[in-house]
N, C-alpha and C positions, 0 to 999 in steps of 0.2 A: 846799487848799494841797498842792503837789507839793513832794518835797526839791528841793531847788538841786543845777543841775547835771544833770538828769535830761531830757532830751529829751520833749516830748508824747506821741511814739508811743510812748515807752517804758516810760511809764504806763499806754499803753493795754493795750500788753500784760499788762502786770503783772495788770494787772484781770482781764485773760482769763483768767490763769492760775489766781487765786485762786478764779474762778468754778469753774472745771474742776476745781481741788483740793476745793471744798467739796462739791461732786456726787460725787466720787471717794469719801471721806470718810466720806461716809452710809451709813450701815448698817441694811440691811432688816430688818422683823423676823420674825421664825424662827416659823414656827408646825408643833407637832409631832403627828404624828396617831397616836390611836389605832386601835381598832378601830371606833370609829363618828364618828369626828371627821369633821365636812365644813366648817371655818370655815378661813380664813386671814386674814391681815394685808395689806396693802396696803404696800410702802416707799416713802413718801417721802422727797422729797430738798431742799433748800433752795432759795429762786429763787435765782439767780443775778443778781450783783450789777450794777445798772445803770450804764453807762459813758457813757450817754446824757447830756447839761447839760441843768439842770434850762431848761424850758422850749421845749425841740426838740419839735417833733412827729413822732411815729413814722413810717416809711414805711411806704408803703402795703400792701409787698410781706410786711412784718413784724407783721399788724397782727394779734391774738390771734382766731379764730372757734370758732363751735360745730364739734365734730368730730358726723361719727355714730356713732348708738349702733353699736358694733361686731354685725356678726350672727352669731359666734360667740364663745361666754366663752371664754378658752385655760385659767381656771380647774378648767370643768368639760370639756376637750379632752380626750381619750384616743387616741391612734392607734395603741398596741398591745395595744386591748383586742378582740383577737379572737372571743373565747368568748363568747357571751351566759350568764352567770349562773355562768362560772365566773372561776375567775384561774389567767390568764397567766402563763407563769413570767417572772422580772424584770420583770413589768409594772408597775411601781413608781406607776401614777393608775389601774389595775383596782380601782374600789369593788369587787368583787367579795373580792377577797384580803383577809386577817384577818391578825393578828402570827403565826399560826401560819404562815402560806404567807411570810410575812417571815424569817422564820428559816431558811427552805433557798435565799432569793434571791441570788445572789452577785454583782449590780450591778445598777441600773436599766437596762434594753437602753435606755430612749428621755430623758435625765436632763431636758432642755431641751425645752420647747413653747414656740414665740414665736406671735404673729400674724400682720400683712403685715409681712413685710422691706421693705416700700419706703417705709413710713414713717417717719419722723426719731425718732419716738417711738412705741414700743410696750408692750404688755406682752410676760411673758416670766415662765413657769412652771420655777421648779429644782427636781428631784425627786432624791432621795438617800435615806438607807435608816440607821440609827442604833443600830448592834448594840450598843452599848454598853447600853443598858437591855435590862430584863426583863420580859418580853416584848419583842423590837425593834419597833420604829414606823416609820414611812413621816414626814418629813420636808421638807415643799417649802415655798418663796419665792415670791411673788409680788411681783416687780420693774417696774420703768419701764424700759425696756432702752431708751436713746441709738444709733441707728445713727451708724456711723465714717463714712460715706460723705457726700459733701458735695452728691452730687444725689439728694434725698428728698425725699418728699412732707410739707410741716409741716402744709396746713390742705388739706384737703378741702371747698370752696366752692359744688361743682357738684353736687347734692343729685339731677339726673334721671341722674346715671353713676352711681350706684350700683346701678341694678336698671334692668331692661326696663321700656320704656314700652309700656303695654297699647295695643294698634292701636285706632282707634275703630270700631266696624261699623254699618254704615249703617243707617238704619231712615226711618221718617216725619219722623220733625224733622230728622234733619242730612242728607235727601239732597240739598238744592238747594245747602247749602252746601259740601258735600264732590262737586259736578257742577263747581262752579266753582272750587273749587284744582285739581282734578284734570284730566288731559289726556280725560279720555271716557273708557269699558269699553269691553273688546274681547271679544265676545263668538263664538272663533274656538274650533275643536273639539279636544279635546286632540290629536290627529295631527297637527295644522296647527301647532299651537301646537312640537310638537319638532320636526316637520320645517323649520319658521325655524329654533329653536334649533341646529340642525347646519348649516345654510346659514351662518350668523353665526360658529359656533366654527369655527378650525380642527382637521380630525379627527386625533386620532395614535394611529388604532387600524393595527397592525400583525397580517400572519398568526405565529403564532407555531408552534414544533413539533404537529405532529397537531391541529392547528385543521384545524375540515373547512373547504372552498374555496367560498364562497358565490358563489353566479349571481345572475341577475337575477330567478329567481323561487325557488330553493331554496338547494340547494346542488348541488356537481361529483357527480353517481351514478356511482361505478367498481363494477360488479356482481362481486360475488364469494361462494364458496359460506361458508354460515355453519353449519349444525348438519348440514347434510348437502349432496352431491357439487354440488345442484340448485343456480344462481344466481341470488343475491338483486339484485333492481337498484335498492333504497332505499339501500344501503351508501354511506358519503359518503366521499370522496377527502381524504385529511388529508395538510396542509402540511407538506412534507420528510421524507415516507413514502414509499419507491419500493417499488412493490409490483410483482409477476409473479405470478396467480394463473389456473388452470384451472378451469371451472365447467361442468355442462352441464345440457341446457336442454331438456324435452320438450315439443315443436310437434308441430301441427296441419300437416300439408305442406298441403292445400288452400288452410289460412289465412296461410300465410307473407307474403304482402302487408298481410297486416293487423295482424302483429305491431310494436313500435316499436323493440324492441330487435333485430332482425334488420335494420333499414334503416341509415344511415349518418347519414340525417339525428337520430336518437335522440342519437347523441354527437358530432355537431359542429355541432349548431343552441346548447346552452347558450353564454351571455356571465358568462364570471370574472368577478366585481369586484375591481377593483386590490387593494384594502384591504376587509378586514371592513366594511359601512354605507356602503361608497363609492359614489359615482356615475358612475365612471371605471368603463367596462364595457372587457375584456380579450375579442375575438373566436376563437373557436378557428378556427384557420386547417390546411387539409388540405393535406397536404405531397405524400404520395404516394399512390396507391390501384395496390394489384397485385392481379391475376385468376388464381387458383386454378380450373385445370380438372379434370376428372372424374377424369384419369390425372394431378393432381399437377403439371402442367407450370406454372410462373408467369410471366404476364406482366404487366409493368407498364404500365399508360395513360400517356396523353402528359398528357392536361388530369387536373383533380383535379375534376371536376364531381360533385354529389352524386345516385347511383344509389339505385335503387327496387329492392326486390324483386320479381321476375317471376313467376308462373307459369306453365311450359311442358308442357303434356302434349306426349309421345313414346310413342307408341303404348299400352301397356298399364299403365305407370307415368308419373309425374307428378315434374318436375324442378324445383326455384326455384332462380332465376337472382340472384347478386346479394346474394346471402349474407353478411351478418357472419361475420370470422370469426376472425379478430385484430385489436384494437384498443390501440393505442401512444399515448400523450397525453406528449409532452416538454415541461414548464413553467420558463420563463425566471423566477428571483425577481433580487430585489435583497437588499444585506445589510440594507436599511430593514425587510424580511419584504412588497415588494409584489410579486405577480404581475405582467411587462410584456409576456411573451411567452406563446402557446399552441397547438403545435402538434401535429396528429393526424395516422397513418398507419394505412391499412387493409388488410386483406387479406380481398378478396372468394372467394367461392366457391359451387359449384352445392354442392346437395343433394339428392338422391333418398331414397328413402322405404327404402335401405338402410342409411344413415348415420343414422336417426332413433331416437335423443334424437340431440342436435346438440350437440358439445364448442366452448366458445370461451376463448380466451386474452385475457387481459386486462394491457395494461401501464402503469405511470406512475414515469416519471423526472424528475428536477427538475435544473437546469444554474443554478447561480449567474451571475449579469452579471458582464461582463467577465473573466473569469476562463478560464484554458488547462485544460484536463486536465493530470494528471501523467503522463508517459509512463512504460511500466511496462518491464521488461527481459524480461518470464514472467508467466504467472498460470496455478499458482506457480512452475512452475518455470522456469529461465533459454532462452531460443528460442537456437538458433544464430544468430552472427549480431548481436546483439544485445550494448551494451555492458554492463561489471559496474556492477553498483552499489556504489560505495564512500564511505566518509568517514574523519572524526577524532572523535576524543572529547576536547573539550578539560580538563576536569578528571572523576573517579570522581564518579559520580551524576548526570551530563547524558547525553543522549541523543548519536545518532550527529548529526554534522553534516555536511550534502550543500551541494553546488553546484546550483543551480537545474536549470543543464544536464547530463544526465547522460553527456555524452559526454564532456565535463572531469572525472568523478567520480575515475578510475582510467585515465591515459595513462603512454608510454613515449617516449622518443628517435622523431623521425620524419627518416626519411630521405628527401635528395634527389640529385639528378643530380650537385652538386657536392660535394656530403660534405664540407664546412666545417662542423665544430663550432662555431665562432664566430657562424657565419650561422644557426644552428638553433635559437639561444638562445629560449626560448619557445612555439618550435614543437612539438608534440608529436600523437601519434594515439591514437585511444583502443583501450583492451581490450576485443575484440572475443571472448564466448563460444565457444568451441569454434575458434577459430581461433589457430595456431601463430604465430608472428609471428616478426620479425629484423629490427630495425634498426641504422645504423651510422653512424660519419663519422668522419672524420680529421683530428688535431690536431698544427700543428709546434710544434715547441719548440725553442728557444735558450738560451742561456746563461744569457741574461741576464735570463729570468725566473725568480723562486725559486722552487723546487719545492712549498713548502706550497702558495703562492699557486697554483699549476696545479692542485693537487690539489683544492683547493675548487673552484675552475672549473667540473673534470673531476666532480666530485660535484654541482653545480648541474644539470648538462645533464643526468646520469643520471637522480636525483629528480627534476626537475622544481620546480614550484612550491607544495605545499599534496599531498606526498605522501600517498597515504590511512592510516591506521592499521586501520580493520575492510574485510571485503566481506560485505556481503548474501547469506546463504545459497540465497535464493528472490531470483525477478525481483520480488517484490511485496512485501518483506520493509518492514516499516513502522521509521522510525528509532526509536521509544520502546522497540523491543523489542530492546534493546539485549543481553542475555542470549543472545539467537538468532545474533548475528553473530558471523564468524569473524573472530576478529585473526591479522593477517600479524605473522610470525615472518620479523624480521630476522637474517643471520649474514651476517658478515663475514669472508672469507678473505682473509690475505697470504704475500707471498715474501719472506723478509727478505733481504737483502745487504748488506755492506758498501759503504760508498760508492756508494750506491745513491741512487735516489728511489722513492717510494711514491707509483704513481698507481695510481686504480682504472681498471677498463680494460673492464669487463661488469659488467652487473647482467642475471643468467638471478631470472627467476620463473615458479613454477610452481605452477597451480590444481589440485587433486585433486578432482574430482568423484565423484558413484558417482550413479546411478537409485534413486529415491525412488520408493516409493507399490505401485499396482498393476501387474502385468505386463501389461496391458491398456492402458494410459495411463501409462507411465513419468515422472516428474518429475525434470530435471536439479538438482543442490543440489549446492551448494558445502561442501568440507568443511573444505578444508585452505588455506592458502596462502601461499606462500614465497619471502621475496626476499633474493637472494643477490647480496653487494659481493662482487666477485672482484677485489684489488690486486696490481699486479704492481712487480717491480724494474726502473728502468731508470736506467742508470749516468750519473750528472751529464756534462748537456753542457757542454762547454769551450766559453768564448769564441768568438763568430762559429761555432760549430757549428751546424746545424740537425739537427732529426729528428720523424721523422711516426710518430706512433702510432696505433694505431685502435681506436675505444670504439665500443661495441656492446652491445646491449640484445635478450635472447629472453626470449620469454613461449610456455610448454608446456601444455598443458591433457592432464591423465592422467586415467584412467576407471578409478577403482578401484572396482567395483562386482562385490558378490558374483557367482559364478556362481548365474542363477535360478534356484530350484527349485521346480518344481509343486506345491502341496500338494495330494493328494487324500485323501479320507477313508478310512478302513481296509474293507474288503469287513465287509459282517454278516456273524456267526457262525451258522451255522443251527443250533439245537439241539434237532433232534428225537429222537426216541425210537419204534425201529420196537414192535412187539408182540413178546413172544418166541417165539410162534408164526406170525412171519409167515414163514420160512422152512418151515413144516412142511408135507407128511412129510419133505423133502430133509434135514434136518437134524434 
């Protein structure tokens, strides 16, 4: 009987609740350890009361089974018992620890051991520590822990997902049976068997930094000397390494046709593979071949055909014709890390038996795909001729910021045949190293524009668009190194007057350089540089007045550069000592 008044469902629930209160309710029992205690208690909890009418049959989905035995106790679990035979500090389930090691513990580091969290029902070990007695003792529960979560595992049904099924192997009784589920053996050789497996996957082996460049039968050989002057030619070419290396090499001049590394065919017969394992061959392709004669003259061939070494007797000595003798290999990558391009350039040359041991140069550069070079202004120092390199730094701790184009980096006012300020808007020329400059144009003015409004105008045309705040000391000057660059130092000059207007009317700027480096190869470097608002008074025009002013833009480049001075080292001291008798009898 339900009270009157009460809705079905609201019974139902009631039920629920009291089930959930009486589970709540229960209280585990406590079992306290000594020094050799290993027993606990188990808490139970009351069933929960059935909401079911009597006579319903249960669903299917609800219906009570065997669980498995668990394959570890969480009783005897320990996960912070590091030490074999000793105790853990706070290790509150170390059999090992005794109430003495209890006494200096000042929490269980691990208080809780559960089982699978993903079952609706687990066990669930609570570890705690009980100073209040004397000696302290170790304290734990062993609980039924209820998970919160309402997609859980309640019955485990499938008894072969618990553990691996052992494969069956074949023998005399199960082979006819296991011929006829089975598709047939393939009885194919391990190499055969990987190289399908890489035909079926797709590969995403990439070259990466210093990965050496594999060929068709090795890898890429760039010879270079290793523990001494002499050239190794097993050394392997490693990806986005640019090397320039000197090496030399003692031949046999009789046999010079029979050497591999003197021919041309040695370094442009190997095939790159795109990728590490790939089967995409990359062909080195010969770009240029030039001929190095006896006296040094160079000519270049018109075809790129691949030359043989010669040997040419000339009377009393013996010549080979056809000589290695600089080798340049330029490798196109992608950002993916594959090799798409490979090209070589040669430099042939004779040798006689006066050049022997024989010096060769050896080169390798790599060019990213699609991709421009950066144009540089100097390396290091600035070329005449050449524009500055400038930027902005938009807040303290970023780097300098540039414009792609370095010809927009650092401009001025550009002047034309009509010297309309208003037509120039945008137009501007860039700063040109070591070159003076002088630009100009002419602006009217009426009444009946207001003088601030011209002034900003007349200040747009001067600066420009995205005026630079540093310039690059060197033509090669990298933007991170922002410490290195020079900030331009703004000043402003005016003419006050009464009844006046304040236009500016020149911006002079001026670069200070000085010669850097050796007196032998001087380096241009920027030191200083300064740009100067020059504003002038001009008395407010009246109504229907007109008047034409003229704004103008110099850029000075000054060479403040010490006078050289030679250093040479002091003369030696000679400090001998004659005999004292080396003037005698005379003296």
């Amino acid at each position: 009987m339900r009270p009157r008044g009460l809705p079905p469902l609201l019974v139902v629930l009631l039920s629920c609740w009291a089930s959930v209160s009486a589970q709540t309710e229960a209280t585990p029992a406590v079992t306290t350890e000594g020094l050799n205690s290993t027993e606990a208690t188990l808490a139970t909890f009351g069933p929960f009361p059935s909401t079911r009418p009597p006579g319903t049959p249960r669903a299917p989905g609800s219906s009570s089974g065997p669980r498995p035995t668990p394959v570890t106790d969480v009783a005897a679990l320990c996960v912070c018992d590091l030490s074999p035979a000793q105790c853990d500090v706070n290790c509150c389930c170390d059999p090992d620890c005794s109430s003495v090691d209890f006494s200096v513990f000042s929490a269980c580091s691990v208080p809780v051991v559960t089982g699978d969290s993903q079952f609706c029902s687990q066990k669930a070990v609570i570890y705690s520590l009980n100073f209040t007695a004397n000696p302290p003792q170790r304290v734990f529960k062993l609980v039924e822990q209820i998970s919160p979560s309402i997609f859980c595992i309640h019955i485990t049904n499938y008894k072969p997902a618990l553990s691996f099924i052992n494969p069956e192997v074949p023998d005399e009784n199960n082979f006819d049976t296991l011929m006829k589920t089975s598709d047939g053996f393939t009885l194919n050789a391990e190499s055969d068997i990987s190289f399908t497996t890489k035909l079926d996957i797709p590969t995403t082996a990439k070259y990466k930094y210093g990965v050496p460049l594999q060929t068709s039968d090795s890898f890429l050989r760039f010879p270079s000397s290793l523990t001494s002057s002499l050239c190794t030619d097993n050394n392997p070419a490693a990806f986005l390494v640019n090397q320039a290396v000197r090496c030399t090499r003692k031949i046999n001049l009789e046999q010079c046709e029979e050497i591999e590394a003197l021919s041309m065919a040695f370094y442009s017969s190997p095939e790159i593979l795109r990728a590490p394992d790939s089967r995409t061959k990359v062909p080195i392709t010969v770009q240029s071949v030039l001929i190095q004669s006896l006296n040094k003259t160079l000519t270049r061939r018109e075809d790129t055909d691949v030359l043989q070494p010669a040997l040419v007797n000339a009377g009393h000595f013996h010549l080979c014709m056809n000589v290695v003798l600089e080798v340049k290999y330029s490798l196109t990558y992608t950002d993916r890390g594959e090799v798409t391009k490979a090209d070589l350039s040669f430099l042939l040359g004779t040798v006689s038996s006066v050049v022997v041991p024989l010096q060769q140069k050896f080169e390798i550069h790599f060019l990213q795909e699609n991709t421009k070079p950066v144009p540089l202004s100097g390396n290091p120092g600035y070329v005449v001729g050449l524009p500055l390199a400038a930027g902005f730094r938009p807040h303290k701790g970023s780097g300098i910021i540039q414009t792609t184009n370095r010809y927009r980096q650092f401009t001025i006012l550009h002047s034309t045949a009509e010297q309309d300020c208003l037509a120039l808007e945008g137009v501007r020329t860039p700063v040109l190293f070591g070159y003076t400059m002088q630009s100009g144009c002419k602006l009217r003015l009426t009444g009946a524009l207001p003088c601030r409004l011209v002034a900003q105008k007349v200040k747009n045309l001067l600066w420009g668009q995205g005026f630079p705040d540093y310039v690059a000391p060197f033509g090669n000057s990298q933007a991170q190194d922002v410490l290195d660059w020079v900030p331009i130092h703004f000043i402003t000059q005016s003419f006050n007057r009464k009844d006046s207007c304040q236009l500016p009317g020149a911006l002079v700027i001026e670069v200070k350089w000085t010669k850097y480096g050796s007196l032998l190869n001087p380096q241009a470097k920027i030191v200083n540089v300064t740009a100067n608002l020059i504003s002038s008074s001009f008395p407010e025009a009246s109504s229907g007045n007109e008047r034409t002013i003229l704004i103008s833009t110099a850029v000075t480049f000054v060479d403040v550069s010490a006078p050289a001075e030679a250093g040479f080292r002091a003369p030696p001291a000679i400090n001998a000592r004659l005999p004292f008798n080396f003037f005698f009898p005379f003296v």
